[in-house]
N, CA, C and O atoms as a Tinker XYZ file with bonds, in Angstrom:
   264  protein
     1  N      1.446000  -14.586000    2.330000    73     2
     2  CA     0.935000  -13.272000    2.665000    64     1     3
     3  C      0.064000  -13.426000    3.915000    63     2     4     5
     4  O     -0.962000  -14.103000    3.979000    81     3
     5  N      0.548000  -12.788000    4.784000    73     3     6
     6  CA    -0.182000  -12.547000    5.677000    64     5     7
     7  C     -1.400000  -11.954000    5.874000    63     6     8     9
     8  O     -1.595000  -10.908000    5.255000    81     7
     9  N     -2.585000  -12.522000    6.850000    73     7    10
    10  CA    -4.309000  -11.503000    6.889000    64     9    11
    11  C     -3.917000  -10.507000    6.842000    63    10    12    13
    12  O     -4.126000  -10.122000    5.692000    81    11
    13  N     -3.278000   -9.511000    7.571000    73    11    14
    14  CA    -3.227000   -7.885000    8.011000    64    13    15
    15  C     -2.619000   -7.520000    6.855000    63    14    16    17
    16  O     -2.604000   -6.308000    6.641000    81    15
    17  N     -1.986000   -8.405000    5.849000    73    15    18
    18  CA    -1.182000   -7.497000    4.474000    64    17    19
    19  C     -2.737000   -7.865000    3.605000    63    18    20    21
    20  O     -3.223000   -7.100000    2.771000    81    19
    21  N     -3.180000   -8.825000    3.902000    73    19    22
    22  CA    -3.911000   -9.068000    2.836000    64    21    23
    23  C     -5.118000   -8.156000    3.219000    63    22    24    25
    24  O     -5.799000   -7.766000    2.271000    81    23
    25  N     -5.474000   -7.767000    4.452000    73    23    26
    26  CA    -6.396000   -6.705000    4.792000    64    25    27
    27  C     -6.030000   -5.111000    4.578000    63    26    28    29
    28  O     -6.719000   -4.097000    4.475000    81    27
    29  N     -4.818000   -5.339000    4.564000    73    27    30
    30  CA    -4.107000   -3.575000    3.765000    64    29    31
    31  C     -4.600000   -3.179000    2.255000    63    30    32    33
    32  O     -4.995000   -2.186000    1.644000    81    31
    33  N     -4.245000   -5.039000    1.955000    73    31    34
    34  CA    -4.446000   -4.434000   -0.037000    64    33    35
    35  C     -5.395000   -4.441000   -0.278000    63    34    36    37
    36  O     -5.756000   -4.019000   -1.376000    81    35
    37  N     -6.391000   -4.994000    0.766000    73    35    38
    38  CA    -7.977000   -4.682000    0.247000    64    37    39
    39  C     -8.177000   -3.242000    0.782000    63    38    40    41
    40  O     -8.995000   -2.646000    0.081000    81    39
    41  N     -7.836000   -2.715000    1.498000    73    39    42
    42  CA    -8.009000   -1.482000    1.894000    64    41    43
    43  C     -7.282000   -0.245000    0.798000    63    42    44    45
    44  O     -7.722000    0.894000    0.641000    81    43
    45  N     -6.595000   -0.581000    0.417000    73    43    46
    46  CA    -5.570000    0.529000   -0.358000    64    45    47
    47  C     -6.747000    0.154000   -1.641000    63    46    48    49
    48  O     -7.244000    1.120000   -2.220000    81    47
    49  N     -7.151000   -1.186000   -2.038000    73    47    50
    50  CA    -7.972000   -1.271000   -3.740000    64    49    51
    51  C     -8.701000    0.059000   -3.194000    63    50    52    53
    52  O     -8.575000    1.262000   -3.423000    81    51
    53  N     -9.646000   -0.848000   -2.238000    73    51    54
    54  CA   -11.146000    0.309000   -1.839000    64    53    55
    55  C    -10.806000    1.870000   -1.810000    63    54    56    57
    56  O    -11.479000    2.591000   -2.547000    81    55
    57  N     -9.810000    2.447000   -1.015000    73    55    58
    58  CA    -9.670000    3.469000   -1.352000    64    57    59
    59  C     -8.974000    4.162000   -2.867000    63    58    60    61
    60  O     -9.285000    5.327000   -3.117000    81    59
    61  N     -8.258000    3.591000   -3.619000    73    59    62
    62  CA    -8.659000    3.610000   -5.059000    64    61    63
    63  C     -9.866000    4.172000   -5.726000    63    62    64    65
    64  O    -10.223000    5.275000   -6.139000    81    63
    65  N    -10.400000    2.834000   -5.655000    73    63    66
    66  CA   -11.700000    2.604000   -6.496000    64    65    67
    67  C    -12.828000    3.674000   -5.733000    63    66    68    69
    68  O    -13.470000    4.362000   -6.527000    81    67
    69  N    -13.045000    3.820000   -4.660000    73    67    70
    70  CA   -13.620000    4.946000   -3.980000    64    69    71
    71  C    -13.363000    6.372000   -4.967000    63    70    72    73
    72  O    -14.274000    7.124000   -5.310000    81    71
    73  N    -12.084000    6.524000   -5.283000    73    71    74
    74  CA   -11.876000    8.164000   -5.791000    64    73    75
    75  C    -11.854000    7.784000   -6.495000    63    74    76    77
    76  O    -11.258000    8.680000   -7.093000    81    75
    77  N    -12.075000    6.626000   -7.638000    73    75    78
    78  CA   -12.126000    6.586000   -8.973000    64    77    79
    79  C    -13.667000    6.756000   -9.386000    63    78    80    81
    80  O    -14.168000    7.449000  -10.272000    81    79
    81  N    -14.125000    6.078000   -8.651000    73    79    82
    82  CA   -16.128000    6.074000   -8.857000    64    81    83
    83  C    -16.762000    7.145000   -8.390000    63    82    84    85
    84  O    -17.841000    7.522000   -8.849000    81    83
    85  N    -15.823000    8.018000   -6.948000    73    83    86
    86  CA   -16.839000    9.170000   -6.597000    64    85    87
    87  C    -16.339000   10.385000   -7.544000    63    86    88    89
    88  O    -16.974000   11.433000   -7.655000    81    87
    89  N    -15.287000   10.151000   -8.119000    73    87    90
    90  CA   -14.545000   11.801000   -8.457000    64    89    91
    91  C    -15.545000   11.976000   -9.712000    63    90    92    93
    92  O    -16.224000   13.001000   -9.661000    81    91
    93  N    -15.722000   11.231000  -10.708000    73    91    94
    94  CA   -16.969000   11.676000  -12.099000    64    93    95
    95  C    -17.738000   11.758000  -11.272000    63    94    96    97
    96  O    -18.292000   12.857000  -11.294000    81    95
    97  N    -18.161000   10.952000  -10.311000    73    95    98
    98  CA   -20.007000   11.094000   -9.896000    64    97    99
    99  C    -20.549000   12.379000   -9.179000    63    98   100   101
   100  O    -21.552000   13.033000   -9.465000    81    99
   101  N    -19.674000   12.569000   -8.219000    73    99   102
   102  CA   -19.665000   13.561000   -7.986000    64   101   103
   103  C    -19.482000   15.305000   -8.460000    63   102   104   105
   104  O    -20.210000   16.214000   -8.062000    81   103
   105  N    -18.525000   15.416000   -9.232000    73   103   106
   106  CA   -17.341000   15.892000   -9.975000    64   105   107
   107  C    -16.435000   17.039000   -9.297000    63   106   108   109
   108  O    -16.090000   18.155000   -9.687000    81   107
   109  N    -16.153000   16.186000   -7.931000    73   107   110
   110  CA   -15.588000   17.084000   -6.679000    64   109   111
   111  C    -14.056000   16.542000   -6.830000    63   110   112   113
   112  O    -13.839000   15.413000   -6.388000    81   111
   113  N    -13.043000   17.221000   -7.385000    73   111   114
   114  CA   -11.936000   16.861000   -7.963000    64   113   115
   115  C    -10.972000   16.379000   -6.102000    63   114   116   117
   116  O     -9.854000   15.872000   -6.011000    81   115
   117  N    -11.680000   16.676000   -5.207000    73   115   118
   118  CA   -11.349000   16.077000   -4.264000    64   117   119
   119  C    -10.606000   14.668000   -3.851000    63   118   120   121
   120  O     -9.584000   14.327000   -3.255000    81   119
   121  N    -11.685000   14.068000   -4.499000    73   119   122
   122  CA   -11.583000   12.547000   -4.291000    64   121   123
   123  C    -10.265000   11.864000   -5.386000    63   122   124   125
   124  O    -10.019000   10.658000   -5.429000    81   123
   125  N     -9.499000   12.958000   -6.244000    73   123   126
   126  CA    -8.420000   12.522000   -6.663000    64   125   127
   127  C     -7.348000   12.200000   -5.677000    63   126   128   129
   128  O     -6.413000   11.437000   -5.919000    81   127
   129  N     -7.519000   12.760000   -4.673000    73   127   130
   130  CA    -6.671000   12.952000   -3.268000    64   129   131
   131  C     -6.239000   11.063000   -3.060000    63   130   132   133
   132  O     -5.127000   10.549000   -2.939000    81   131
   133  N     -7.689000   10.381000   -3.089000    73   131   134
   134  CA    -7.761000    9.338000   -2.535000    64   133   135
   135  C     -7.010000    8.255000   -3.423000    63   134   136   137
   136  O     -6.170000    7.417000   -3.094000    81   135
   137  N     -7.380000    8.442000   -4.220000    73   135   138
   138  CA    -6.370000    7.723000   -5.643000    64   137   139
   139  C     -4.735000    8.182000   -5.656000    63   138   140   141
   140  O     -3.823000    7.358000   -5.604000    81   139
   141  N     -4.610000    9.098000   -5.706000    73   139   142
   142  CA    -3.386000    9.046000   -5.023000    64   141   143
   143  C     -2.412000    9.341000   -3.794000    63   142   144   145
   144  O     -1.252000    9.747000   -3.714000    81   143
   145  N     -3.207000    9.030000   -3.042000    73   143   146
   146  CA    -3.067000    8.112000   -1.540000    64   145   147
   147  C     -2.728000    6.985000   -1.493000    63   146   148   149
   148  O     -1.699000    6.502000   -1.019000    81   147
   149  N     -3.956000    6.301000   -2.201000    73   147   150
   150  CA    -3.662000    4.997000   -2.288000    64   149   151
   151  C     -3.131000    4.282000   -3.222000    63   150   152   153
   152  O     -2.993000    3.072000   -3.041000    81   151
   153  N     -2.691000    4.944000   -4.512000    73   151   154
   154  CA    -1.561000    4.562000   -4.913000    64   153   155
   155  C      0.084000    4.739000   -4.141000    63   154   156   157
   156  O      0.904000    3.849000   -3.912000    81   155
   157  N      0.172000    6.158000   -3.876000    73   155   158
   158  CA     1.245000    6.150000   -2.748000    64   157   159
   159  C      1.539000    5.009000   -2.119000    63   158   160   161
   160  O      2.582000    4.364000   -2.231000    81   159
   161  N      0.376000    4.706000   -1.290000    73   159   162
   162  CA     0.307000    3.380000   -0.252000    64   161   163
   163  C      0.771000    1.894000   -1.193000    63   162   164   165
   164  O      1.683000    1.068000   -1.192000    81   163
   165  N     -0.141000    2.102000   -1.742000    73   163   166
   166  CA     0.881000    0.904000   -2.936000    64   165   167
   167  C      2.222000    0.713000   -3.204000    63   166   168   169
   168  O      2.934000   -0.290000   -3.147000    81   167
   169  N      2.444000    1.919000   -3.522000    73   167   170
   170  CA     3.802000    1.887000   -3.965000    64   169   171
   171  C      5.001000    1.296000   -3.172000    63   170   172   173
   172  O      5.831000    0.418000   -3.407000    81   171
   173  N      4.685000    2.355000   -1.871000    73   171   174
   174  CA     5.302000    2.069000   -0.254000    64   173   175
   175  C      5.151000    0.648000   -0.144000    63   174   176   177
   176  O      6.158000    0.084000    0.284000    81   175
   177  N      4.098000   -0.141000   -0.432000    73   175   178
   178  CA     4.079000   -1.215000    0.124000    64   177   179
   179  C      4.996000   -2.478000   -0.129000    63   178   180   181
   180  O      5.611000   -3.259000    0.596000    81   179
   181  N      4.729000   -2.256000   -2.055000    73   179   182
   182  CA     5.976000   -3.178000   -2.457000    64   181   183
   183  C      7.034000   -2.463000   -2.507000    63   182   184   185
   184  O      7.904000   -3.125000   -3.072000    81   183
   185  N      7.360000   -1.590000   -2.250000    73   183   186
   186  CA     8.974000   -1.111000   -2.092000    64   185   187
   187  C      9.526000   -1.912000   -0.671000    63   186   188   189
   188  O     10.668000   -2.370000   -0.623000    81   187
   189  N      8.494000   -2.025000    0.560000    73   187   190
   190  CA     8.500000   -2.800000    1.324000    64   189   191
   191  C      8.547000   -3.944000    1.353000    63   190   192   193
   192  O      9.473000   -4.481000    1.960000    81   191
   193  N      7.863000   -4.475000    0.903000    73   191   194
   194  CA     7.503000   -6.094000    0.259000    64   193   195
   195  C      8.945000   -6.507000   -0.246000    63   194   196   197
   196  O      9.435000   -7.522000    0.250000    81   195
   197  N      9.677000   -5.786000   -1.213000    73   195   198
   198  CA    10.688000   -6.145000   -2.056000    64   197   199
   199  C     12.300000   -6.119000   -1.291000    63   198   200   201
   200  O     13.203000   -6.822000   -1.743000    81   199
   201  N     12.493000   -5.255000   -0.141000    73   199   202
   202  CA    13.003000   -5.114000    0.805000    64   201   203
   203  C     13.581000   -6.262000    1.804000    63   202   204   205
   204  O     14.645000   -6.806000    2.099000    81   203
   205  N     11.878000   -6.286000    2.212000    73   203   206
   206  CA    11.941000   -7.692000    3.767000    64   205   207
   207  C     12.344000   -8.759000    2.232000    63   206   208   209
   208  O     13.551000   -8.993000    2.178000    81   207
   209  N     11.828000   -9.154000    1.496000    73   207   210
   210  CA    12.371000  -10.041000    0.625000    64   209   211
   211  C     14.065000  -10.174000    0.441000    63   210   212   213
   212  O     14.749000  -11.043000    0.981000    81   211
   213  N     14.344000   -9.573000   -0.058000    73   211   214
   214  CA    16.089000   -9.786000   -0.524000    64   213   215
   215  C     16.920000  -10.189000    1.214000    63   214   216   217
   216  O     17.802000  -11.016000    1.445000    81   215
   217  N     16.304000   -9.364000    2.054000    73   215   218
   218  CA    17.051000   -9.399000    3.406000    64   217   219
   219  C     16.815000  -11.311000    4.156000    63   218   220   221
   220  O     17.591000  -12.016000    4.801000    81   219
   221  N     15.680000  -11.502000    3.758000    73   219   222
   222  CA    15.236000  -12.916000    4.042000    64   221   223
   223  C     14.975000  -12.520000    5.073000    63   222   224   225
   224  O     15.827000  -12.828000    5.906000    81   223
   225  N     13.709000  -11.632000    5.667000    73   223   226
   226  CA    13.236000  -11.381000    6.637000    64   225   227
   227  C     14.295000  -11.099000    8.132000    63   226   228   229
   228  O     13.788000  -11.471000    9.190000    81   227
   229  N     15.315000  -10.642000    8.182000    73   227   230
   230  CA    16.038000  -10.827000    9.304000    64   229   231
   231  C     16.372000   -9.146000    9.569000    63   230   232   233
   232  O     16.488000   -8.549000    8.499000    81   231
   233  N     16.523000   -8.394000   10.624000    73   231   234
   234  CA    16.936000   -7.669000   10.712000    64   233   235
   235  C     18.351000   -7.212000   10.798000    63   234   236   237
   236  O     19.165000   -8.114000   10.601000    81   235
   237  N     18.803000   -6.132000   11.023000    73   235   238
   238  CA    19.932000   -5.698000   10.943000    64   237   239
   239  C     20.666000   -6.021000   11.841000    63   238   240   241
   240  O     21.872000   -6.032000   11.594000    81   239
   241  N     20.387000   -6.245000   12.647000    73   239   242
   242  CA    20.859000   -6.751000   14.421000    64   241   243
   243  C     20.975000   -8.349000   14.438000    63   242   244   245
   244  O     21.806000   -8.910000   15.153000    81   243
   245  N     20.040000   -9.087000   13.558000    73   243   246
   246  CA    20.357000  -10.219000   13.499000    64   245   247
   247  C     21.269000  -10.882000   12.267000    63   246   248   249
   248  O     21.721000  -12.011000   12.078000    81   247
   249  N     21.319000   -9.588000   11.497000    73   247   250
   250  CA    22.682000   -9.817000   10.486000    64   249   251
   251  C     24.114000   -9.783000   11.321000    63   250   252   253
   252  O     25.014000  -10.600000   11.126000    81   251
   253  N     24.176000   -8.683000   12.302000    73   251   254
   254  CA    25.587000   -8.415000   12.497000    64   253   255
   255  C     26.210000   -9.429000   13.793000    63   254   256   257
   256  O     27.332000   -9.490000   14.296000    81   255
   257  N     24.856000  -10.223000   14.087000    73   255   258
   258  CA    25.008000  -10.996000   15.507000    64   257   259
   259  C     24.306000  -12.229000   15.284000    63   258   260   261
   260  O     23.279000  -12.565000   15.873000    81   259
   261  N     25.170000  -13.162000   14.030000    73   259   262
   262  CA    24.416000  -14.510000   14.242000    64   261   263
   263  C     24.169000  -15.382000   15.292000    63   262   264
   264  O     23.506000  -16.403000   15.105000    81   263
């Protein structure tokens, strides 16, 4: 895993945990927004993750033109 992935998933937790801790504290149903954002972003990510995986990192251009 790369820094910049590994600096994404700390970013996607934080915004999580952000709308999980401000939405009771507050009780500004707002901050549900952020939770699922950043689950979204999750999701996207290993759908991504699982993707570049099976392909063995190569693109499409370097499939059709070994």
């Amino acid at each position: 895993m790369t820094g910049p992935l590994k600096a994404a998933w700390v970013l996607t937790g934080f915004v999580v945990l952000a709308g999980v801790v401000l939405w009771p504290v507050t009780g500004r149903p707002v901050f549900a927004v952020f939770i699922v954002l950043g689950l979204l972003t999750a999701v996207g990510a290993v759908i991504t993750g699982r993707s570049t995986a099976v392909t063995g990192d190569r693109t499409s251009s370097e499939e059709e033109n070994p």
